[in-house]
N, CA, C and O atoms as a GROMACS GRO file, in nm:
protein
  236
    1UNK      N    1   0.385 -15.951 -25.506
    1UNK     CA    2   0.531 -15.964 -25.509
    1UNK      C    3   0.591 -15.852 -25.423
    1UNK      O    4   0.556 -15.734 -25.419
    2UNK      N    5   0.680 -15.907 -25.364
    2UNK     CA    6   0.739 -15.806 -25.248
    2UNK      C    7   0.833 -15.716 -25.376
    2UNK      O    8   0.861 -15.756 -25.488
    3UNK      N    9   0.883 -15.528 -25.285
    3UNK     CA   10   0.950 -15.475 -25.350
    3UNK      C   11   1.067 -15.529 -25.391
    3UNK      O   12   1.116 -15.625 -25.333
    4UNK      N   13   1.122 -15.470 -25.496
    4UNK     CA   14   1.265 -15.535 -25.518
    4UNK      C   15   1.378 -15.399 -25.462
    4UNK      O   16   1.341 -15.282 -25.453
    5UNK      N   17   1.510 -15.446 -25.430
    5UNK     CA   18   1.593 -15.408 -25.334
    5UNK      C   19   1.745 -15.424 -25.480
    5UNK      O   20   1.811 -15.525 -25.504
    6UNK      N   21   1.756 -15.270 -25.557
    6UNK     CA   22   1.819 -15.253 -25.640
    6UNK      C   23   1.962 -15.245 -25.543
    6UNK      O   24   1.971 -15.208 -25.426
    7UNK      N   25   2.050 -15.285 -25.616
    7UNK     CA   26   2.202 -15.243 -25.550
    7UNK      C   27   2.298 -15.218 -25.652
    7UNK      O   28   2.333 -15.306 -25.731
    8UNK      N   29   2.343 -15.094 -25.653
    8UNK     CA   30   2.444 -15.053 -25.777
    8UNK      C   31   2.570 -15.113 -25.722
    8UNK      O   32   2.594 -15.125 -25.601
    9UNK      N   33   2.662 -15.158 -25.840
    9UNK     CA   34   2.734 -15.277 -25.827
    9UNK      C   35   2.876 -15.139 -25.784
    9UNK      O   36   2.895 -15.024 -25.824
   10UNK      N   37   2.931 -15.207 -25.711
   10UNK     CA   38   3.067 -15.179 -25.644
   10UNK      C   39   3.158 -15.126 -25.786
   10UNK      O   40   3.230 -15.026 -25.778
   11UNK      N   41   3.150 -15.169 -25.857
   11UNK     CA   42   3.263 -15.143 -25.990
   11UNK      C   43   3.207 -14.991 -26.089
   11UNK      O   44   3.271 -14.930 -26.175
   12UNK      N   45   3.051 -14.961 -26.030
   12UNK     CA   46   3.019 -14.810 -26.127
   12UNK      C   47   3.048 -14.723 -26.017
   12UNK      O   48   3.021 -14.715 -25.897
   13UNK      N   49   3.126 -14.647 -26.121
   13UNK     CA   50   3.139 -14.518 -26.058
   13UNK      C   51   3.067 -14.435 -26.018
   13UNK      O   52   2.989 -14.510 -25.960
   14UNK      N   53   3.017 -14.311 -25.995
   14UNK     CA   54   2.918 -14.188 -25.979
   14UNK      C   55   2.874 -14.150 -26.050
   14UNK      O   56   2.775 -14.086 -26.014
   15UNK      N   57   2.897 -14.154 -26.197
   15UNK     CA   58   2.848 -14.070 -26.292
   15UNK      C   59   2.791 -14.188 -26.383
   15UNK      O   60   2.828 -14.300 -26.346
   16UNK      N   61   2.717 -14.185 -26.482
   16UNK     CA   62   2.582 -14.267 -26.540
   16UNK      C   63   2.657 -14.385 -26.585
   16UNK      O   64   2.779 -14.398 -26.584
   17UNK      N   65   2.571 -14.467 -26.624
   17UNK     CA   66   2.612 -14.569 -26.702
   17UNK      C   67   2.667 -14.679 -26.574
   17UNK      O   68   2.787 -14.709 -26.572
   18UNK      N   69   2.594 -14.722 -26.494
   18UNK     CA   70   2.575 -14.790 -26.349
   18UNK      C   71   2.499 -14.887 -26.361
   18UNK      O   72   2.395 -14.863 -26.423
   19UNK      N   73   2.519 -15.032 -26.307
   19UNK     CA   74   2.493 -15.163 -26.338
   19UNK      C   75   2.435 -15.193 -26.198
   19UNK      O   76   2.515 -15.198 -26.105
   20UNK      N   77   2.296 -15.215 -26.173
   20UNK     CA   78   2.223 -15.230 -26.054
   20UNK      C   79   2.153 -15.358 -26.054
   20UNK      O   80   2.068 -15.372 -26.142
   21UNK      N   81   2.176 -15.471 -25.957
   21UNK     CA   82   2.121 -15.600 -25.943
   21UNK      C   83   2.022 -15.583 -25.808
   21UNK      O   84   2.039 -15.511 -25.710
   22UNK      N   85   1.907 -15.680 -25.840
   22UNK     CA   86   1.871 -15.740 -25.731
   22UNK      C   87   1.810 -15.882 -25.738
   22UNK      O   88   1.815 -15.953 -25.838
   23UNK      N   89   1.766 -15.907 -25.647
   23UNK     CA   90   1.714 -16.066 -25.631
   23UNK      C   91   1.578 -16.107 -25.579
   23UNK      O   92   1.524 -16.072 -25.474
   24UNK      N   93   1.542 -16.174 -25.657
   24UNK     CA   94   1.390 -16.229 -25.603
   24UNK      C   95   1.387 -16.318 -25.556
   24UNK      O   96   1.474 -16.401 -25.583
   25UNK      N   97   1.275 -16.349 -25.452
   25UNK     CA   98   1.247 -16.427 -25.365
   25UNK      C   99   1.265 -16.550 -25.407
   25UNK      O  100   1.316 -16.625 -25.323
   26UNK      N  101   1.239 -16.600 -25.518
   26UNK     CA  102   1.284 -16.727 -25.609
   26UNK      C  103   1.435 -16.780 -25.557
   26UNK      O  104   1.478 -16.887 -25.516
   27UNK      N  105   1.482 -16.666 -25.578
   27UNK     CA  106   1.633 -16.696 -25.642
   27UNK      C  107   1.696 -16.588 -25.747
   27UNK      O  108   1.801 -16.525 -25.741
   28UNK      N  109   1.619 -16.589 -25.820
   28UNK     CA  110   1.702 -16.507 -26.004
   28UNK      C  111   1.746 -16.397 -25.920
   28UNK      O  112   1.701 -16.356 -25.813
   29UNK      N  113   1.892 -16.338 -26.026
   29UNK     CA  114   1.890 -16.247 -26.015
   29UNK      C  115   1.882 -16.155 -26.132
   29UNK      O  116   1.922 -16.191 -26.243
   30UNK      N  117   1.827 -16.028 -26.108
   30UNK     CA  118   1.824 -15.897 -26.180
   30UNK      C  119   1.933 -15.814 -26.231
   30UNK      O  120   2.041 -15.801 -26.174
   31UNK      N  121   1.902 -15.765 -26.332
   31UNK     CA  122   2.010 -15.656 -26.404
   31UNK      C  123   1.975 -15.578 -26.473
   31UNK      O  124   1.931 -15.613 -26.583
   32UNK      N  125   1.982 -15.431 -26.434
   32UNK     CA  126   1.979 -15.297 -26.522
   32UNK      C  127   2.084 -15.199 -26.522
   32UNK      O  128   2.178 -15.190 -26.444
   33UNK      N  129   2.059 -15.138 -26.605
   33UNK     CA  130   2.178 -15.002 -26.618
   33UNK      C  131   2.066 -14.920 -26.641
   33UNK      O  132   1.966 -14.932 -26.711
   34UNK      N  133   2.117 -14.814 -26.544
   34UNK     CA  134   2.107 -14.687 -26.544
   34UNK      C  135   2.058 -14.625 -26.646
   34UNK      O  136   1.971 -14.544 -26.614
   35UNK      N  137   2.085 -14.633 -26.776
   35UNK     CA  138   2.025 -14.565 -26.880
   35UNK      C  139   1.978 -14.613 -26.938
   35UNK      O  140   1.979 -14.568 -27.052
   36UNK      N  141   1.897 -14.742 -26.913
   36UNK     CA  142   1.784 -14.833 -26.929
   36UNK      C  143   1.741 -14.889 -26.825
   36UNK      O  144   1.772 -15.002 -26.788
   37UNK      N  145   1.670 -14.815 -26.774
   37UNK     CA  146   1.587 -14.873 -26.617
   37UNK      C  147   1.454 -14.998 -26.639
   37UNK      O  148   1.417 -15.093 -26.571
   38UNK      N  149   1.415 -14.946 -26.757
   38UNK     CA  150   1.298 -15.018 -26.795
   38UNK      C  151   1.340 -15.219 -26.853
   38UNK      O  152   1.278 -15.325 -26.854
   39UNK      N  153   1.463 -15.178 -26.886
   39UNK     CA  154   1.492 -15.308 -26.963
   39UNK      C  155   1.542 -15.390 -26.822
   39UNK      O  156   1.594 -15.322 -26.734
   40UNK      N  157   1.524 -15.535 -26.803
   40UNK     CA  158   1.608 -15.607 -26.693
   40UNK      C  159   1.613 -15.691 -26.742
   40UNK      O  160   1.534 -15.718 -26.832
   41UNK      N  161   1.737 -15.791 -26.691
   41UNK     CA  162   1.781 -15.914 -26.775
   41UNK      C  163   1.766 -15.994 -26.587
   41UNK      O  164   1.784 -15.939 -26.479
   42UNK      N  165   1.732 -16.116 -26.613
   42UNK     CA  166   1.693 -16.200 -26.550
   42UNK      C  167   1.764 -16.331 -26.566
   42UNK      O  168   1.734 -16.421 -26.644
   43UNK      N  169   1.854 -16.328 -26.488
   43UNK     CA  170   1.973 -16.450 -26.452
   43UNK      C  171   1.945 -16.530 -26.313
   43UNK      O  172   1.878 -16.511 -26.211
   44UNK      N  173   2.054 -16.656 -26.377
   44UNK     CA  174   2.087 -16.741 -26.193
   44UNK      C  175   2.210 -16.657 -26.149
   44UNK      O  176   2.252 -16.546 -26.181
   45UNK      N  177   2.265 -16.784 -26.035
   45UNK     CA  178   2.352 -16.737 -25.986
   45UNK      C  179   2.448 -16.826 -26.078
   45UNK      O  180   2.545 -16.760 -26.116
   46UNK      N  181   2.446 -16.953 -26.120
   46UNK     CA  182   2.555 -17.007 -26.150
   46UNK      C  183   2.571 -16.957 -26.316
   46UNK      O  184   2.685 -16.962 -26.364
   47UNK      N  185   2.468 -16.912 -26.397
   47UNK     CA  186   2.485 -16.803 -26.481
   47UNK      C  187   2.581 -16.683 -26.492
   47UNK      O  188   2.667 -16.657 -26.576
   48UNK      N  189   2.550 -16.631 -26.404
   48UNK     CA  190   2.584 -16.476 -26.349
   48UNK      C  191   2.746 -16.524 -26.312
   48UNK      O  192   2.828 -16.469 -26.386
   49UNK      N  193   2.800 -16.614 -26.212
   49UNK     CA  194   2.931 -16.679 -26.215
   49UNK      C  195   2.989 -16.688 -26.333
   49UNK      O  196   3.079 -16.609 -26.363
   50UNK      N  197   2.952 -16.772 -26.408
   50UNK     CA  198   3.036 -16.813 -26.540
   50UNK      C  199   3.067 -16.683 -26.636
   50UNK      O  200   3.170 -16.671 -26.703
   51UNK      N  201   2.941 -16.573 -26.630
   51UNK     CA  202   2.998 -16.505 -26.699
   51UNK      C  203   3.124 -16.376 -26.636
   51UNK      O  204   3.220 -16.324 -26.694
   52UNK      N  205   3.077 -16.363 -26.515
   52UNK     CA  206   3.181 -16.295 -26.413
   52UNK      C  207   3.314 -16.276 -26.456
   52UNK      O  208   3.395 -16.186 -26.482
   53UNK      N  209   3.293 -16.487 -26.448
   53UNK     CA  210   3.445 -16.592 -26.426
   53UNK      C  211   3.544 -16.557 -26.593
   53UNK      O  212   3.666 -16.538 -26.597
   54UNK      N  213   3.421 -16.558 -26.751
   54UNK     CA  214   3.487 -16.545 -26.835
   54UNK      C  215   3.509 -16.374 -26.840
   54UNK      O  216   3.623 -16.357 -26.882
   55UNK      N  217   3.455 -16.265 -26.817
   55UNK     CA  218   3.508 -16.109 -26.838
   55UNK      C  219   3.622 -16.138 -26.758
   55UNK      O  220   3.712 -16.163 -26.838
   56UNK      N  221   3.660 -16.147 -26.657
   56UNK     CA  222   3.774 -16.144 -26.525
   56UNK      C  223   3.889 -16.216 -26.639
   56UNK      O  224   3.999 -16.165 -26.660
   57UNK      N  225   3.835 -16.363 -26.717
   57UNK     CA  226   3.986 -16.372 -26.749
   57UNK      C  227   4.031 -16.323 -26.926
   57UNK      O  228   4.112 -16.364 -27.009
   58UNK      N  229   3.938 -16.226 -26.919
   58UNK     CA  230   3.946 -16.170 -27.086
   58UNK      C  231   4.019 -16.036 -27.060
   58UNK      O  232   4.051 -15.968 -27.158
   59UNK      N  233   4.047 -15.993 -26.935
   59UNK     CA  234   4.142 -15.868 -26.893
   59UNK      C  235   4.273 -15.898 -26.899
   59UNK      O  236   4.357 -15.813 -26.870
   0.00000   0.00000   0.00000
């Protein structure tokens, strides 16, 4: 399996507690925070949308 290519998400700031995705060759994508590196949650994309779509309109 090729390396994976973490990207801390545009919305964490500098200081801990930072939400880092990446994507596998499949498709899925990845999710960790920072102060659980070890744990990853393993999503789609049209997953990862819907839930986006419902936080955005719970503000």
């Amino acid at each position: 399996m090729s390396e994976l290519h973490w990207q801390k998400s545009t919305y964490s700031q500098e200081a801990s507690a930072c939400l880092y995705l990446a994507t596998t060759p499949t498709g899925e994508i990845l999710l960790r925070e920072s102060d659980e590196p070890g744990t990853v949650l393993t999503t789609g994309t049209h997953q990862l949308g819907a839930l986006i779509s419902a936080l955005r309109s719970s503000c």
